[in-house]
C-alpha positions in Angstrom: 16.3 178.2 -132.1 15.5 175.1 -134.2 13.3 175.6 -137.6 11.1 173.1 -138.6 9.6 173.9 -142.3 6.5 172.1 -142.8 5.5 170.9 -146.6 1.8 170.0 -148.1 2.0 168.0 -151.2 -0.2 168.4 -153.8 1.3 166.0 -156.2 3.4 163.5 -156.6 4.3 161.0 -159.8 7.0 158.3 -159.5 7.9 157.9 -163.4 10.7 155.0 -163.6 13.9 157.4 -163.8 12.1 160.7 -161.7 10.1 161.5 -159.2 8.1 164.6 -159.5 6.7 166.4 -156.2 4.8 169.3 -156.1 3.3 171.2 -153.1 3.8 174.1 -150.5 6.0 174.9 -148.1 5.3 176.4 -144.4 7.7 177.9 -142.9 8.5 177.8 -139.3 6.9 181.8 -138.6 4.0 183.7 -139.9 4.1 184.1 -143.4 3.3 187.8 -143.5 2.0 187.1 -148.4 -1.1 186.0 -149.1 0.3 183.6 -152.0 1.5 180.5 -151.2 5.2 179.1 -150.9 5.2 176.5 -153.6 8.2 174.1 -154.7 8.3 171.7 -157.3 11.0 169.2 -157.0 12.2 166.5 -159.5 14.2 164.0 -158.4 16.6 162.1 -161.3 18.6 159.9 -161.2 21.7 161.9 -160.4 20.4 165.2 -159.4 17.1 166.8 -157.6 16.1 170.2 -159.0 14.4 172.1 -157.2 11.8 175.6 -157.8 10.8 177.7 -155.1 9.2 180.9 -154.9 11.0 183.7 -155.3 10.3 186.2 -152.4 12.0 186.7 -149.0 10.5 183.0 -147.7 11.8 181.4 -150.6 15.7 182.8 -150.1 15.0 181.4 -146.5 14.2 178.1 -147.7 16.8 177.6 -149.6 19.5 179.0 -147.2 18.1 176.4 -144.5 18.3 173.6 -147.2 22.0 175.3 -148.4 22.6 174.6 -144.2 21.3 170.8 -144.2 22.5 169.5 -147.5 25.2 171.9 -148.7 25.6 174.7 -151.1 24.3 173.8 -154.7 26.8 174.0 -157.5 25.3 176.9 -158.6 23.2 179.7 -157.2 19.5 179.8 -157.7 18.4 181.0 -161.2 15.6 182.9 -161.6 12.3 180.8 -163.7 10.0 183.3 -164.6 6.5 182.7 -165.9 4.1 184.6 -168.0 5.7 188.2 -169.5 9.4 188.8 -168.4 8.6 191.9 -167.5 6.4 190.6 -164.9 7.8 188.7 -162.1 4.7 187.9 -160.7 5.0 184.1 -160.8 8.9 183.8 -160.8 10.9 181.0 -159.1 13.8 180.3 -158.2 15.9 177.0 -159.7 18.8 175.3 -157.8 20.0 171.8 -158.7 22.2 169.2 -156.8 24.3 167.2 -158.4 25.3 163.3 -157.1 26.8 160.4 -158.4 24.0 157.9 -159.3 24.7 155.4 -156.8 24.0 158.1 -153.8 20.4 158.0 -155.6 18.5 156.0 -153.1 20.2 158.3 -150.2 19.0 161.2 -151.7 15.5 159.5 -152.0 15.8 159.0 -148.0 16.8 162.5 -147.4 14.5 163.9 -148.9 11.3 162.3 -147.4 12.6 163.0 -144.5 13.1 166.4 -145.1 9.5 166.7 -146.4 8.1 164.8 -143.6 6.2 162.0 -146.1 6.9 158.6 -147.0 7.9 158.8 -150.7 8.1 155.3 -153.5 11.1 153.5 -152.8 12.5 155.7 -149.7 12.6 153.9 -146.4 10.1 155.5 -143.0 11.0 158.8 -143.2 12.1 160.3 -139.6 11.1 163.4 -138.2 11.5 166.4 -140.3 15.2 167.8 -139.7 15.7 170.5 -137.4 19.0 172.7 -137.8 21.1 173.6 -134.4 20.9 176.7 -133.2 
């Protein structure tokens, strides 16, 4: 069965060397937590970062996005906010590397993948929806 992940953005800023998008994510079942799945994604000029929650949803995410674009370099590292005893609040960071000129097909792929036009990225197309 295809997934289709659905994203809300709450903010967005297009500095001249980043883009900076911030918002929620929906995934493609019932979402049995009451906190949100948030992301906040930069976009540089060689490589997107990327935080997600950390919690079952968020490891979904990211292997759906690990099945569309690839493995990161790395595997996710844990960001975690307030006390670090506390992982209430904790994301997870994974980063993509490419060579600069690939920049403006990132830029593509990604509003496609979130579904919303971003600055300087053609129409994005429907959101992508993996084989089954």
């Amino acid at each position: 069965m295809a997934e289709t992940w659905k994203f809300d953005i709450l903010g967005l800023e297009a500095r001249s060397r980043r883009l900076i998008v911030e918002g929620r994510i929906t995934p493609p079942y019932a979402r049995p937590y009451h906190d949100p799945l948030v992301f906040y994604l930069v976009l540089g000029p060689d490589y997107l970062s990327l935080e997600v929650s950390r919690d079952f949803d968020g490891d979904k995410f990211l292997d759906y996005l690990a099945r569309l674009w690839g493995p990161p370099e790395e595997g996710p590292r844990i960001q975690v906010g307030g006390r670090q005893d506390e992982e209430e609040g904790a994301m997870q960071l994974v980063e993509h590397q490419f060579m600069p000129d690939l920049r403006p097909e990132m830029l593509n792929r990604l509003a496609t993948l979130l579904g919303h036009p971003l600055p300087g990225a053609t129409a994005p197309s429907p959101p992508p929806m993996e084989e089954p």
